[in-house]
N, C-alpha and C positions, 0 to 999 in steps of 0.2 A: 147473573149470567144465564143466557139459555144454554138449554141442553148439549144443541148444536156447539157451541160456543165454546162451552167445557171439554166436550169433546175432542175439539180441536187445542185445545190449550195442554190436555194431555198428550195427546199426540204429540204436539214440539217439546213438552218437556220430556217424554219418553225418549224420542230421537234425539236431544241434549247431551242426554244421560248416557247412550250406546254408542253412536253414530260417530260422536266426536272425541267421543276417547280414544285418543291416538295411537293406544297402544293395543287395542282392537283393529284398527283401522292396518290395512294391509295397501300397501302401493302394487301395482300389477303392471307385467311388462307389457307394450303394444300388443305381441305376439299372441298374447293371453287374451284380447278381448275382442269384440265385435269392430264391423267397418265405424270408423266413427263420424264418418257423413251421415249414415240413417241415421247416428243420437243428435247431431245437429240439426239436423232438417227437423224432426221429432221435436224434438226439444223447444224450436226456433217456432215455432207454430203454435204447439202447446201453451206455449208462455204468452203469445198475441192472442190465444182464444182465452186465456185467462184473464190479463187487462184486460180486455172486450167484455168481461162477463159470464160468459157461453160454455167456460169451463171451471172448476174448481180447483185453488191452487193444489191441493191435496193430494191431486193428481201424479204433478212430479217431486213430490219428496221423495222419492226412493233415489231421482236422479239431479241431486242438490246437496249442497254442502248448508248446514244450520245459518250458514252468512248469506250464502245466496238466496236462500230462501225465507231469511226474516227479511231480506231486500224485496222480497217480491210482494213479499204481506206488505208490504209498507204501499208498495205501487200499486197494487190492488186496492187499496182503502184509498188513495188520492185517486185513483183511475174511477172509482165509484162513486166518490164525492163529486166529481167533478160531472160524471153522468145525471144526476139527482140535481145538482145546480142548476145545467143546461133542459134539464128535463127531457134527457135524450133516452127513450129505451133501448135495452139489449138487444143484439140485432146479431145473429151469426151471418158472418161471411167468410167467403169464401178465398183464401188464401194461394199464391203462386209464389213459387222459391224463383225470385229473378235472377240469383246469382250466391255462391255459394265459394267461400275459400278457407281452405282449413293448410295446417301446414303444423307437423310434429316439431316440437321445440325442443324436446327430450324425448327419455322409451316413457312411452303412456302418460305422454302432457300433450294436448295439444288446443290450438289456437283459431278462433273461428270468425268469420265477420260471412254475415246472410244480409242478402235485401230481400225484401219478401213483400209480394205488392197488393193490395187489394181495392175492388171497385175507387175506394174514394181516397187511398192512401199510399204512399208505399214507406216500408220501415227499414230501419240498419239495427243489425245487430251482433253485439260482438261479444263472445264468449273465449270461456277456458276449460276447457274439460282435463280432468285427470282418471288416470284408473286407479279407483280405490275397491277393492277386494271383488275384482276380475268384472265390474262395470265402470263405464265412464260415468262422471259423475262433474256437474258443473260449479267447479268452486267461483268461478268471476262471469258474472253473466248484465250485461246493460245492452238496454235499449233505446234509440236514439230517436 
């Protein structure tokens, strides 16, 4: 394994270890936390420059649940596979939130669908965010 590699494999076992122990883990009321448009729009972008390449998943672990984020690792390694097939290099572009609807299901769950367009594409994407220990945090996250 490289360094890199290791590195990252502690990191998810670390956050295994902590993160998902339920009885650390703390639910927090809406009232408690930030707007939670900025975490989706953030979030909804984040994650498109990540399959694209141009960002490292690593980035939003702090705002991922261990599910959603071994989901992402997963679409990342077929999103990069599939570049290396096509022989397509990484290419930053530049992203517009075409439309955004969130809607509280509960206190501190809520529910998201973004379309978000770029030069050669536009994408859907629907999430779930909850507040766990006074940030939103995306336990159900796909991209369409």
């Amino acid at each position: 394994m490289k360094g890199t590699q290791m590195q990252n494999t502690a990191k998810l076992q670390c956050r295994k270890s902590t993160l998902d122990d339920f009885s650390l883990a703390r639910r927090s009321h809406t009232a408690e936390l930030p707007n939670p448009e900025i975490t989706i729009q953030r979030l909804a972008v984040s994650v498109l420059e990540i399959l694209s390449g141009v960002r490292e998943l690593e980035q939003v672990i702090r705002w991922t649940t261990t599910q959603v984020y071994n989901h992402l690792q997963k679409r990342v390694v077929l999103a990069q596979r599939a570049r290396v097939a096509k022989k397509q290099p990484i290419v930053q572009q530049h992203y517009t939130i075409a439309s955004i609807r969130w809607n509280e299901v509960d206190d501190g769950v809520v529910e998201a669908s973004v379309v978000i367009k770029s030069v050669t594409r536009a994408r859907a994407i629907s999430m779930r965010i909850e507040g766990i220990n006074g940030i939103w945090k995306a336990t159900a996250f796909h991209v369409l």
